[in-house]
C-alpha positions in Angstrom: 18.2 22.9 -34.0 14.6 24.0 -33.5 13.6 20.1 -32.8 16.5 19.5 -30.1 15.7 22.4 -28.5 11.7 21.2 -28.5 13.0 17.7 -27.1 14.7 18.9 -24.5 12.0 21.3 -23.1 9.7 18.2 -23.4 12.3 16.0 -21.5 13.0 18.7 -18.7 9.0 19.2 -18.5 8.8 15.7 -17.8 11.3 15.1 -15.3 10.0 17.8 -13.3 6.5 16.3 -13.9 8.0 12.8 -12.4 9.7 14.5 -9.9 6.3 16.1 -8.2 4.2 13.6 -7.5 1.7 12.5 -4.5 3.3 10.5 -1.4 1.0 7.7 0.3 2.4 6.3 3.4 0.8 4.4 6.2 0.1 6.0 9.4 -1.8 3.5 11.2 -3.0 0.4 11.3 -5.6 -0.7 13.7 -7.0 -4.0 14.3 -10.5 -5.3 15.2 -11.7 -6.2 17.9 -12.1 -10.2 16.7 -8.6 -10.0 15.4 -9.7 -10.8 11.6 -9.5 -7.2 9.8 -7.0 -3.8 9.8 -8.3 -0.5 9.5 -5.7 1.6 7.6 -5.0 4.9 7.5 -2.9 6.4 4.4 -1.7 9.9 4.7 -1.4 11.5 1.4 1.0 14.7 0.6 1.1 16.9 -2.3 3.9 19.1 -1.0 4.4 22.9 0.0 1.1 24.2 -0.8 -1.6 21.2 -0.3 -2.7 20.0 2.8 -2.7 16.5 4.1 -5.0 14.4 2.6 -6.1 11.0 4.3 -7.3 7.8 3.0 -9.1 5.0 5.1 -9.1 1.1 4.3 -10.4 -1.9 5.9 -8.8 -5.2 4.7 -7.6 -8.5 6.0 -5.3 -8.4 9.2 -1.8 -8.0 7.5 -3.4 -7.6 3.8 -1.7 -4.6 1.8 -4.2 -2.0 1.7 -3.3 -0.7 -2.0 -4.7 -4.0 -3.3 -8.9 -2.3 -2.5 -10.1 1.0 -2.5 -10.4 3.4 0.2 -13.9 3.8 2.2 -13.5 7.0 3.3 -11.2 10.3 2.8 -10.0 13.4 4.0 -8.9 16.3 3.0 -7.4 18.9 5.8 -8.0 16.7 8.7 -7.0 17.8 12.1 -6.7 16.2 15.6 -6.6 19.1 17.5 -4.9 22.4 16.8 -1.6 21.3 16.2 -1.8 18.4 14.9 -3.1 16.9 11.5 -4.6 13.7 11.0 -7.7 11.1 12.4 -8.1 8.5 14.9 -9.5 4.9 13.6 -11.4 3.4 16.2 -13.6 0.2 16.0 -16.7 0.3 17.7 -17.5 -3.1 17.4 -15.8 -6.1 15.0 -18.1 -4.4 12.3 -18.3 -0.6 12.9 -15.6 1.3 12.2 -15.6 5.4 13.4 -13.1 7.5 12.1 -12.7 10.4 14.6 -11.3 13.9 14.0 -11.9 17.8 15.1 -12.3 19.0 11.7 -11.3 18.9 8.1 -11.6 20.9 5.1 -13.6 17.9 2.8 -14.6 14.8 4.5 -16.3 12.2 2.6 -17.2 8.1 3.2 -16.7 6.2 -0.3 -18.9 3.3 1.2 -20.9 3.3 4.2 -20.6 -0.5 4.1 -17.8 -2.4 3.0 -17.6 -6.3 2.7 -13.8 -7.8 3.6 -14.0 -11.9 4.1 -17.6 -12.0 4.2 -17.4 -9.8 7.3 -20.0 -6.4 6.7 -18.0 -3.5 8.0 -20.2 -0.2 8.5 -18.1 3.1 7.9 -18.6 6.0 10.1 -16.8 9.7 9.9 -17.0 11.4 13.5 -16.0 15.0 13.4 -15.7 17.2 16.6 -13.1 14.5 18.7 -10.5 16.5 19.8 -7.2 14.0 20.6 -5.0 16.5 23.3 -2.3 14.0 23.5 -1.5 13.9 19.6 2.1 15.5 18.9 2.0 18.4 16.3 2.6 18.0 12.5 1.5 15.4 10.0 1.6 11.8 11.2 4.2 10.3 9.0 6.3 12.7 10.4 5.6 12.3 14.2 6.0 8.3 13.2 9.2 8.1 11.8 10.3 11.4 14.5 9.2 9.1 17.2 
């Protein structure tokens, strides 16, 4: 009796386990300026009592970005006061800024990143407010919108 009752604890414990885990969605997708590479930005949510994480990726227009590792994250990013999130914008065909007003952990994997031979340089810009960006996470003002 003592075993079942062991079993199914460890059962439950695991469903519930399964059952919490980490959403990744895209938000955005921008492309460069010579039309050969994405930058990608992946929202990450932990639920009711985490703030939004974000993950930048730069890979092959129209590559899936799950297949290389970020180049830079966020943790707590905002886009103005209402509004969570960053802006990806390309500088050139091989700079890439990530711009936001602030964030709780910022950090850039790799300054430099190499997609298709192409050397990309990574740069975190903090202190860009975006006015126009609706309030909330970004997934959610995607799919709302």
């Amino acid at each position: 009796m003592k075993v079942a009752f062991v079993e199914l604890c460890f059962l439950v414990l695991l469903l519930l386990i399964s059952g919490c885990g980490v959403s990744q969605d895209e938000v955005a997708r921008t492309q460069s300026p010579d039309g050969k590479l994405d930058a990608v930005l992946v929202e990450t949510n932990g639920g009711a009592t985490t703030s939004f994480g974000y993950k930048v990726f730069v890979v092959k227009k129209g590559a899936n970005y799950s297949t290389v590792n970020s180049v830079a994250d966020l943790y707590g990013a905002i886009r103005n006061s209402n509004a969570y999130g960053a802006k990806l914008v390309w500088r050139s065909a091989k700079e890439l800024e990530v711009q936001f007003l602030s964030a709780k952990s910022s950090n850039v994997e790799s300054s430099f990143v190499e997609v298709s031979g192409q050397k990309i340089g990574v740069y975190l810009r903090p202190g860009v407010s975006d006015p126009t960006a609706p309030g909330g996470g970004m997934l959610y003002n995607r799919e709302k919108y």
